[in-house]
LUMVEX-883607 format. One record per atom (N, C-alpha, C, CB): z, y negated, x negated. Coordinates in steps of 0.02 Angstrom, whole numbers, plus 50000, padded with zeros to 5 digits. Each point is the difference from the previous one (the first is absolute). Glycine has a CB too. Layout:
// residues N
ZYX;...
END
This chain:
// residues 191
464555876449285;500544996250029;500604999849954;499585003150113;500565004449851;500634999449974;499904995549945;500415010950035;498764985649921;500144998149945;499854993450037;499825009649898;500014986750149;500184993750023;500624997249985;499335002750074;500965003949947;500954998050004;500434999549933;500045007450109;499814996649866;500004998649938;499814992249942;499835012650051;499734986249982;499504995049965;500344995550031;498835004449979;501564993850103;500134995850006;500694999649975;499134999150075;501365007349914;500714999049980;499934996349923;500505011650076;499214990449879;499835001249934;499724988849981;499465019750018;500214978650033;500014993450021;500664996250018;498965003750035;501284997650013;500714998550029;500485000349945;499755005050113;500244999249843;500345000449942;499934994649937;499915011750044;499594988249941;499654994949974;500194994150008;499275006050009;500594993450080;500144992350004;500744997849989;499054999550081;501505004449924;500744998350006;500094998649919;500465008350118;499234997049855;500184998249924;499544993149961;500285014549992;499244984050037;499744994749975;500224994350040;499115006249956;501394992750084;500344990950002;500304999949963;500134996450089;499924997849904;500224995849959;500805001449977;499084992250054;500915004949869;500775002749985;500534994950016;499595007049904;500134984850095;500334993250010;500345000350064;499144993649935;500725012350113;500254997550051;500555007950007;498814989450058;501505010849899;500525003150003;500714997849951;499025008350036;501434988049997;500564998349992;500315002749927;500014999350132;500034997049838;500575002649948;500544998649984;499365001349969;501145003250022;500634997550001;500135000449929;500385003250115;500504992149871;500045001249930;500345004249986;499824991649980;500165009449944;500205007649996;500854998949982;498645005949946;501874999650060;500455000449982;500234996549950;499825007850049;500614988149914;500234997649940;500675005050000;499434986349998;500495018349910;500775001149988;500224995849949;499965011250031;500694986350024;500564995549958;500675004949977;499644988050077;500375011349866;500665004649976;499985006150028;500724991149991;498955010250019;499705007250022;500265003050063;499875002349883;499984990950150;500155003050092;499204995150013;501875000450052;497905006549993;499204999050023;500074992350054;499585016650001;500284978050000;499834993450042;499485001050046;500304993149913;499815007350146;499355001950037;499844993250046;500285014350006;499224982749980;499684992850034;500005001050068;499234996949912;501225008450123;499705000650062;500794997650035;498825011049984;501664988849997;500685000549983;500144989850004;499985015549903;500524980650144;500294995049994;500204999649948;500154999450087;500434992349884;500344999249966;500615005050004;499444989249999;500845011150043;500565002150019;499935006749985;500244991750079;499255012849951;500125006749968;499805000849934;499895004150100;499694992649861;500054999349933;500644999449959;499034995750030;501444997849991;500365000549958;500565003850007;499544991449979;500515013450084;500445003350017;499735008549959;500324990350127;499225009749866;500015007549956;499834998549931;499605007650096;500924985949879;499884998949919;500775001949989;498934989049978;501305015049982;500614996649972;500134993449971;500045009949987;499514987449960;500134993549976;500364993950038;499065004149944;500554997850124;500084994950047;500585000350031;498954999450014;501615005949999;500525002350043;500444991650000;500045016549962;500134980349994;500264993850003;499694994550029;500435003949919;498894996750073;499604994250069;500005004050052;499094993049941;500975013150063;499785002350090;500904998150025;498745014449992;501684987449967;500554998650030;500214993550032;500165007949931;499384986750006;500234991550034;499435000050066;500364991249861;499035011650128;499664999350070;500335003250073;498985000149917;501315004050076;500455003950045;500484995550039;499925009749919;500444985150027;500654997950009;499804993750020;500705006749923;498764991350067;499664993850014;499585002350057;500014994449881;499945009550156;499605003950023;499214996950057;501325007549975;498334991049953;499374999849996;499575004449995;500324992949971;499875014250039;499535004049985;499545000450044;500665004849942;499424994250125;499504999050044;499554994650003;500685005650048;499454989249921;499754991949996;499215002849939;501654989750008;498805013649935;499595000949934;499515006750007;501044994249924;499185009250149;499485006350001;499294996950054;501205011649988;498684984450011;499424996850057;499764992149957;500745005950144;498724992449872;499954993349967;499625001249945;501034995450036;498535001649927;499594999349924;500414995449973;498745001750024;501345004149907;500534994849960;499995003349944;500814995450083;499565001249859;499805001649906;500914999949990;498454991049945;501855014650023;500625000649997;500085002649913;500185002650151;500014991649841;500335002949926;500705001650012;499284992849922;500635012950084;500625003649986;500455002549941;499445001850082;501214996049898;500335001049963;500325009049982;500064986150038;499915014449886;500275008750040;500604997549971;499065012549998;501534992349996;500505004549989;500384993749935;499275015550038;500524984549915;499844998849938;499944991550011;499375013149961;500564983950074;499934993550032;500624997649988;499195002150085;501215001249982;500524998450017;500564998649948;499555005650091;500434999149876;500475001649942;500224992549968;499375012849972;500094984750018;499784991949963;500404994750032;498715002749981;501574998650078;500244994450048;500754999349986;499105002450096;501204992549919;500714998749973;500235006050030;500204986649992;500485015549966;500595004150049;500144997850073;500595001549894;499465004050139;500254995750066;499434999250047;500844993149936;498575005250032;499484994150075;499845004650042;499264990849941;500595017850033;499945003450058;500515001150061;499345004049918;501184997750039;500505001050057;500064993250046;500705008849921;499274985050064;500014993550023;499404999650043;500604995249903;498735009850092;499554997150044;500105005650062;499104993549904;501165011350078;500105006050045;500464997550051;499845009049910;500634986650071;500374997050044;499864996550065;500385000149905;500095004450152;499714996950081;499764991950024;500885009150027;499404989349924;499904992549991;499634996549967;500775001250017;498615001749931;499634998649973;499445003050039;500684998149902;499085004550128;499435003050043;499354994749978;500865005150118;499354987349902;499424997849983;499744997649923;500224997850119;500205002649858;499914999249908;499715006249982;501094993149966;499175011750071;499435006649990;499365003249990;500624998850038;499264997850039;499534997750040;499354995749940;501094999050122;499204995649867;499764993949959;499745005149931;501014988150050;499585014449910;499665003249932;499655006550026;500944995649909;498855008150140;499715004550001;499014996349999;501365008150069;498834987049986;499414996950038;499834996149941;500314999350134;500044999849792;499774994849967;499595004749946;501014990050026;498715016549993;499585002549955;499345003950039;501095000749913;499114995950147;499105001450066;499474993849996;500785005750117;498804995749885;499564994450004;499635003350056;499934994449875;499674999250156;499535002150090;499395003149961;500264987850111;499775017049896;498915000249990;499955007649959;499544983249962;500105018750026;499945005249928;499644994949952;499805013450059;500544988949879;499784996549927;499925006149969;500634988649989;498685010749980;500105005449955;500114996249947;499355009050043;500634995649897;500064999049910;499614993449988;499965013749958;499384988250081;499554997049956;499704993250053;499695013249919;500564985850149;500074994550029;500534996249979;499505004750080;501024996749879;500614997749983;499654995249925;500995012150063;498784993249901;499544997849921;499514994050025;499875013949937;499654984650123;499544998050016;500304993050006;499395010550044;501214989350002;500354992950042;500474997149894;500485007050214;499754997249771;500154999449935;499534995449961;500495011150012;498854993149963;499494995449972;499754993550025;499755009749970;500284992250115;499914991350056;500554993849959;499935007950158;500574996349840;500574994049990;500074999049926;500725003050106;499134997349860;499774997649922;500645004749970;499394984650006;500855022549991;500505004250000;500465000750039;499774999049921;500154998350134;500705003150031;499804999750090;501034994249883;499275006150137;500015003050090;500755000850028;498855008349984;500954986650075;500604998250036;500215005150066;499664987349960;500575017350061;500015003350039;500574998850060;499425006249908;500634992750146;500594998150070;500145006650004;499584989750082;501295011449911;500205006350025;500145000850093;500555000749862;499835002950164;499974999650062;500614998349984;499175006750062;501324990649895;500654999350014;500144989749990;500345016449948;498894984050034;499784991650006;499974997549930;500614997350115;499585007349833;499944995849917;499175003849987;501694999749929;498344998650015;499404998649939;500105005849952;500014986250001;499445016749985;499905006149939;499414998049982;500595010550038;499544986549888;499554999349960;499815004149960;500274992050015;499075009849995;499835004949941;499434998749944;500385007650088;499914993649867;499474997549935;500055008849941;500444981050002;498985019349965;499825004849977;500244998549915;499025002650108;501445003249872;500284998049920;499635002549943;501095000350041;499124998749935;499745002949906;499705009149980;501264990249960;499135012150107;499945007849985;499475000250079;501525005549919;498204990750107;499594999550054;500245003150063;499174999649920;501494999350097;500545002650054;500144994050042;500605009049924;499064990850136;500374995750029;500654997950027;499155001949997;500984993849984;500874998050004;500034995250033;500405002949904;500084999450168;500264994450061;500804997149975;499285007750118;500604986049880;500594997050022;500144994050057;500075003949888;500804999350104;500074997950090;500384993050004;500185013550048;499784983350006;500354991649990;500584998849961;499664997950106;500635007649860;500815000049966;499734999849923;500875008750097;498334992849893;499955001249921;500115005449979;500284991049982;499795014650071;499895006149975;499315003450011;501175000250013;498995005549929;499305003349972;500125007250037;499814993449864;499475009650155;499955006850021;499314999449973;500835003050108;498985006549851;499435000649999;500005005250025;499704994049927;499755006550120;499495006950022;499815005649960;499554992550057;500885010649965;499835007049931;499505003050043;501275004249930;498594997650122;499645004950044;499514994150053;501165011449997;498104990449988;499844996050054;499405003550048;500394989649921;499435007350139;499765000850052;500095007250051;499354991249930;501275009650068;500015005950042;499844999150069;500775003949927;498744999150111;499724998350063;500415003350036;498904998349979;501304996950091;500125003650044;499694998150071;500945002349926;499185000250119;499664999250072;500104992650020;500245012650039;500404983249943;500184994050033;499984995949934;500755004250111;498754996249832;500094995549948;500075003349919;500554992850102;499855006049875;499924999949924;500635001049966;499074992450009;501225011149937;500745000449970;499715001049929;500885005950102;499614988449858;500154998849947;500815002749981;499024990550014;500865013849928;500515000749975;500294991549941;499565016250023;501064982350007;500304997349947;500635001649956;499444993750065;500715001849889;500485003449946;500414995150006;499365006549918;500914986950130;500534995350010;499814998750057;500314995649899;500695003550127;499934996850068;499804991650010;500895009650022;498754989550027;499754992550005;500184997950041;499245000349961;501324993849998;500564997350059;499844992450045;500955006149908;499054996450147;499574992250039;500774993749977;499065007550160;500944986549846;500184994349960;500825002750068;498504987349933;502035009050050;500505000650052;499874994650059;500855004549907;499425000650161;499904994350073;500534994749984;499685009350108;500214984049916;500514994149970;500294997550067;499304995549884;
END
C-alpha cells in the first residue's frame, strides 16, 4: 500500500512538472534607466515620479494636473527629462506655470502622448510603411513626425519644426510605453 502511494505521489509530481511552459505568463523584466530599477508593473505616473530627470515634467503634470488622466489609459509618452527644458526660451516655464496658462500646459504636456503603445520597432515598421517617415496624432491634437537619421536614432519633430530625439527607448509600463526624449515638443500656438 505504502508503495502505491508513493507511486501515485511520485506521478502527481510528474504530471505538474510536465505542463506546459506557454501557459505561464511572462512579465517584462525591469529596465535600469540611469540607474533607478523601472518596474513594468508601475503606471506612467509612478515612473516618472521616482526619476529625478523627470522632476520638471512631473511638476508641469502636477500643475496641469493630469496625473490621474496619464495614470489609466494605453498610451506611448515621450517624455522630456530635466535637460529638455533648459533648451526652451527664458521665461516659458514660469509663463506656463502661470494660473492662466493651465491650458497651454495642458496642450504641451499632451503634445508628447500618443493613444496606443508603440514600441521602437512598431514605430521603425510604420517608418519603413511611409517611405521614411511616420505621422503620429498627439492627444493635444498636432502631429509628431518621426523619421530615422544618419546615426539610426529616431527623431520626432513637432508642427513648429522642432527636433527631439529618443535617447532611451521602450520602457514598459502597465498603461503603455515611455520614451525618453532630449527636446521639448511644442504643439503649434491656439489662434
Amino acid at each position: 500500500m505504502k508503495k502505491l502511494i508513493i507511486i501515485a505521489l511520485l506521478l502527481n509530481t510528474t504530471f505538474v512538472f510536465a505542463q506546459k511552459t506557454d501557459s505561464v505568463i511572462k512579465l517584462p523584466k525591469a529596465k535600469n534607466v540611469d540607474g533607478i530599477l523601472m518596474s513594468p508593473s508601475k503606471n506612467l505616473i509612478e515612473k516618472i515620479s521616482q526619476a529625478p530627470q523627470w522632476s520638471t515634467l512631473l511638476r508641469l503634470i502636477d500643475s496641469a494636473r493630469l496625473a490621474n488622466d496619464l495614470s489609466t489609459g494605453t498610451i506611448t509618452f515621450f517624455a522630456p527629462i530635466n535637460r529638455a527644458f533648459d533648451k526652451l526660451a527664458p521665461g516659458t516655464l514660469d509663463t506656463l506655470l502661470a494660473p492662466n496658462h493651465k491650458t497651454d500646459l495642458a496642450n504641451l504636456v499632451n503634445n508628447h502622448i500618443v493613444r496606443g503603445k508603440l514600441t521602437s520597432k512598431d514605430m521603425e515598421r510604420e517608418i519603413k510603411a511611409g517611405n521614411g517617415q511616420a505621422t503620429f496624432t498627439t492627444l493635444a491634437g498636432g502631429n509628431l513626425t518621426a523619421r530615422i537619421n544618419e546615426n539610426r536614432n529616431i527623431v520626432l519633430t513637432d508642427d513648429n519644426g522642432g527636433q527631439s530625439i529618443i535617447t532611451r527607448l521602450d520602457i514598459e509600463q502597465n498603461n503603455g510605453m515611455l520614451f525618453l526624449v532630449n527636446a521639448v515638443l511644442q504643439p503649434k500656438p491656439k489662434q
